[in-house]
Backbone bond lengths (Angstrom), bond angles and torsions (degrees), N, CA, C in turn:
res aa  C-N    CA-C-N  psi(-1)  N-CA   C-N-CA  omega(-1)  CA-C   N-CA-C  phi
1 X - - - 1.447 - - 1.518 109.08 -
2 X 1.259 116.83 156.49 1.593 131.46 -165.67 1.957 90.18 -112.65
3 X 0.957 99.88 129.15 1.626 114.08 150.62 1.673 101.16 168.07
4 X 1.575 87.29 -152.34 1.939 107.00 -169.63 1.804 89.14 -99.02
5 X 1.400 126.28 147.63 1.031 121.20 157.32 1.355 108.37 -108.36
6 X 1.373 115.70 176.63 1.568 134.01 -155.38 1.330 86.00 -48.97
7 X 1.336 107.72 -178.20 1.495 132.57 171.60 1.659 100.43 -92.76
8 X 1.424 108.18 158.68 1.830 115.47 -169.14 2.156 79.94 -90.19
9 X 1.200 84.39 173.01 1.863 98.95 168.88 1.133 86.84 -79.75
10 X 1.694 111.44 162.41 1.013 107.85 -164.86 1.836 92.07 -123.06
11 X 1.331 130.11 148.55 1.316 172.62 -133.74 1.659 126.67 -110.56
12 X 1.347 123.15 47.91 1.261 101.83 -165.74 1.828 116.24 -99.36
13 X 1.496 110.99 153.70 1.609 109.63 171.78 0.875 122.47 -123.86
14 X 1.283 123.96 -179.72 1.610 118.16 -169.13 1.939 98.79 -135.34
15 X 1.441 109.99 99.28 1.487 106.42 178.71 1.351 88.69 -63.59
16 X 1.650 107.40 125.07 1.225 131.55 153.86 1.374 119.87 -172.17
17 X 1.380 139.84 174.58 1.294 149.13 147.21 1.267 107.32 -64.39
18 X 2.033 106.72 154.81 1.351 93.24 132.99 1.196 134.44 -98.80
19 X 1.906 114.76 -177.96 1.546 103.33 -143.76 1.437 79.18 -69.67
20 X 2.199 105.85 -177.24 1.208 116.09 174.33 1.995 107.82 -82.00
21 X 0.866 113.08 -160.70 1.368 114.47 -179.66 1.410 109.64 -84.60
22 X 1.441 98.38 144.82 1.967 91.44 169.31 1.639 111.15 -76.37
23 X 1.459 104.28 179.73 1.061 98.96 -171.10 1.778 124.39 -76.55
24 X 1.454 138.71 -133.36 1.199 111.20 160.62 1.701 102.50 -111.48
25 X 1.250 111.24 147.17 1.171 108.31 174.92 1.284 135.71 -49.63
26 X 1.194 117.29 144.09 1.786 115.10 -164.49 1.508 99.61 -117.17
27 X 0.892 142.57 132.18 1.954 154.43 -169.04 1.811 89.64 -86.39
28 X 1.245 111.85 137.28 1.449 129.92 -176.61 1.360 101.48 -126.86
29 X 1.352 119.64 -38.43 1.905 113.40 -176.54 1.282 95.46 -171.99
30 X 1.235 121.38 161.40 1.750 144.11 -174.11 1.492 101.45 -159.89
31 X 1.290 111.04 143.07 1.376 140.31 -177.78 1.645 108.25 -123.37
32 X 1.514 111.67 164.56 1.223 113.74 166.77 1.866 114.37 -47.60
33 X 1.472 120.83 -22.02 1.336 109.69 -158.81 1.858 85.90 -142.64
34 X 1.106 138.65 -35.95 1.350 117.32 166.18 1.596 123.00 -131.18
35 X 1.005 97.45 176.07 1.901 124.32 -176.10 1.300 123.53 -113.48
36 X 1.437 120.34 111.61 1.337 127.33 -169.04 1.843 107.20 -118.14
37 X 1.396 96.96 122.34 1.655 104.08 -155.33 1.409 98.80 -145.09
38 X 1.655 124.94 135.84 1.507 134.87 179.82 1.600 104.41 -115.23
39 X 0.990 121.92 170.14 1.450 133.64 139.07 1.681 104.79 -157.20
40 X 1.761 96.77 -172.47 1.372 96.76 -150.70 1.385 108.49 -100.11
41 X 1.448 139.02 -176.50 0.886 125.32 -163.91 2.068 106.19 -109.24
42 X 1.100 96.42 123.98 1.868 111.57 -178.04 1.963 108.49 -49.85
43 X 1.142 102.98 177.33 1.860 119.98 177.19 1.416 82.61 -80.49
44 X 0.973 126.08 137.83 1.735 153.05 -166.36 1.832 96.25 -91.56
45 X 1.304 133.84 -20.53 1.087 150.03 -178.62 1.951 110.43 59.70
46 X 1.511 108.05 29.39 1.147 98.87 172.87 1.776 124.47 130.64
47 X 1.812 91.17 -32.90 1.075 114.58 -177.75 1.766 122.85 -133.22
48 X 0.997 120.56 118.72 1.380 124.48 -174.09 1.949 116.43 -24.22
49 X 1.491 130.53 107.80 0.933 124.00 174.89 1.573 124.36 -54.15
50 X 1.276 127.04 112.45 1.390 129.62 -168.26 1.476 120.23 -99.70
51 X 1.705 112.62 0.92 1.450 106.02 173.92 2.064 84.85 179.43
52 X 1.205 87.99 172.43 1.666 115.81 177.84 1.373 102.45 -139.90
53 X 1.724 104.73 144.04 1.509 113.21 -160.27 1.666 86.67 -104.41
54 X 1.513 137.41 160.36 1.250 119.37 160.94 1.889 87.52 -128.00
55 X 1.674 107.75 133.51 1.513 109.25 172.96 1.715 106.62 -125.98
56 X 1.230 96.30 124.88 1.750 103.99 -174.77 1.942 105.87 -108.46
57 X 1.856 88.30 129.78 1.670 83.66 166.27 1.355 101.74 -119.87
58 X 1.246 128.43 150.78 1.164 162.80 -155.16 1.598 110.12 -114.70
59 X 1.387 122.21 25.70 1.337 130.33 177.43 1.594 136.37 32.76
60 X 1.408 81.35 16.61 2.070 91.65 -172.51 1.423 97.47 -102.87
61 X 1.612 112.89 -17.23 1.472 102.18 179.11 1.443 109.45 -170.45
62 X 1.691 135.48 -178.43 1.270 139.07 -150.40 1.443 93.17 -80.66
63 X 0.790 146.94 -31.12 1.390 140.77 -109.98 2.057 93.23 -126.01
64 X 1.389 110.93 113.50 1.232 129.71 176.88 1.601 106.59 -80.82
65 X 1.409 112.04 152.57 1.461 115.37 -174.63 1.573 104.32 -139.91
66 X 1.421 97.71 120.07 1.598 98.52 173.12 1.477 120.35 -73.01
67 X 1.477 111.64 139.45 0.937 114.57 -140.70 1.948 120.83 -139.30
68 X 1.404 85.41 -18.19 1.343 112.29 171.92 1.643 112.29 -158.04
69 X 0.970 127.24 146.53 1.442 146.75 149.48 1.371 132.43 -176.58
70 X 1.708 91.19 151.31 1.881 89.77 -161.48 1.807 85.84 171.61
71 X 1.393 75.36 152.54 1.619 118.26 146.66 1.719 123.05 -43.83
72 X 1.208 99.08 -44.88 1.963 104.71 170.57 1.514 115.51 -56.07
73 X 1.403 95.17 -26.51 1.775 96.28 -173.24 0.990 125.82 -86.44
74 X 1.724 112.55 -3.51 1.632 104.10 172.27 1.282 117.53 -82.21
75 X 0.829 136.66 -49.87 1.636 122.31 -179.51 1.443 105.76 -62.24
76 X 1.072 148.19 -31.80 1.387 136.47 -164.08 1.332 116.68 -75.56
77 X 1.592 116.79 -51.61 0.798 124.11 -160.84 1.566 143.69 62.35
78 X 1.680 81.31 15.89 1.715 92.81 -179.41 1.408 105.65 -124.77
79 X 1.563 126.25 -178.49 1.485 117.13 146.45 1.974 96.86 -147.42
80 X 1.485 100.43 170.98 0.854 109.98 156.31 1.344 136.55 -133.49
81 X 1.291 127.04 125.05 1.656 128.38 -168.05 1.585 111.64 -76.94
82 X 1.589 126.63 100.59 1.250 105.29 163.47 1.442 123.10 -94.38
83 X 1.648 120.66 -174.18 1.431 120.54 166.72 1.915 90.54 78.30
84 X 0.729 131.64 28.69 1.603 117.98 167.62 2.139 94.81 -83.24
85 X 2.007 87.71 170.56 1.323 93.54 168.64 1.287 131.48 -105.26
86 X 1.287 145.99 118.78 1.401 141.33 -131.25 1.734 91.56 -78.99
87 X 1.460 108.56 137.00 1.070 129.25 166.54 1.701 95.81 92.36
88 X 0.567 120.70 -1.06 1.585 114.59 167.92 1.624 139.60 -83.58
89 X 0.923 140.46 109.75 1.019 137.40 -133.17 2.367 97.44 -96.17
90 X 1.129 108.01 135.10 1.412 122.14 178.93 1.391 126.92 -116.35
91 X 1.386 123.82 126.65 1.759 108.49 167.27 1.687 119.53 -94.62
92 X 1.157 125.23 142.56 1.365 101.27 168.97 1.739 105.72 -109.25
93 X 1.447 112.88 -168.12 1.608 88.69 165.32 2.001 73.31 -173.26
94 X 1.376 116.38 174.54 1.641 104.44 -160.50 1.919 99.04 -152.89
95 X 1.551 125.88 137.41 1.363 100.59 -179.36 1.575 92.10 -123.23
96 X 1.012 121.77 -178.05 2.045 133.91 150.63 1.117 102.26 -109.44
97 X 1.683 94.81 149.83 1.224 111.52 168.87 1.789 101.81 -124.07
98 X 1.311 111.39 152.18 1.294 122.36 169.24 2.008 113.86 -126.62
99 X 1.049 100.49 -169.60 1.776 85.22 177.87 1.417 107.29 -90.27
100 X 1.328 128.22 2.42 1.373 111.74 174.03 1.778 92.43 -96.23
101 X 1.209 138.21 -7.12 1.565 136.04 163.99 0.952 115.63 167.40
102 X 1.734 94.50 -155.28 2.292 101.47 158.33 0.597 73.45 -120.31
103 X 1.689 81.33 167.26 1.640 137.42 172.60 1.545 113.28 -62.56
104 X 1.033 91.83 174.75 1.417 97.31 170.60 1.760 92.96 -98.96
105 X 1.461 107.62 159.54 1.565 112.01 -177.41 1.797 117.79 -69.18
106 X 1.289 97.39 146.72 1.681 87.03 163.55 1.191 107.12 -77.11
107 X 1.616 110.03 -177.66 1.172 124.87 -151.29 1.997 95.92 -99.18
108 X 1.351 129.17 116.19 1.155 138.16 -162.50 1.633 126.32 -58.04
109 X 1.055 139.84 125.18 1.373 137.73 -166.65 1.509 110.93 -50.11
């Protein structure tokens, strides 16, 4: 048969980067059971930053665990980890995302 077929879905992008990395996290307070740590906020690469990832390793092995993300974290610029085990030692390390992606990670405490 001869005609027009449907229209495709339609496709949208966002010329931009993603943002650059935040900075590395800086420790603000620790408790027997959590860690409260900021850094600053990266070049957005174009497009409004819409969340921060937070990934914690736990030093027993390679393997990072996401751990926070959201919308709450942009203005603050902080987080805090509860439920840790006292005397144990933790890394955090933190990325942005914008709509063209994430970041690559900062560099880990």
């Amino acid at each position: 048969a001869i005609g027009t077929s449907d229209d495709s879905e339609i496709a949208s992008y966002v010329a931009a980067d993603a943002p650059s990395a935040p900075s590395q996290p800086s420790l603000e307070a620790s408790t027997k059971t959590s860690i409260t740590f900021s850094w600053n906020k990266p070049a957005n690469g174009g497009s409004s930053i819409t969340a921060y990832h937070i990934y914690m390793n736990d030093q027993t092995s390679e393997r990072w665990d996401l751990v926070a993300t959201g919308y709450d974290l942009l203005n603050k610029l902080v987080y805090t980890k509860t439920g840790l085990t006292t005397g144990k030692s933790y890394s955090f390390k933190v990325s942005a995302v914008n709509a063209a992606g994430e970041s690559t990670y900062s560099a880990s405490n």
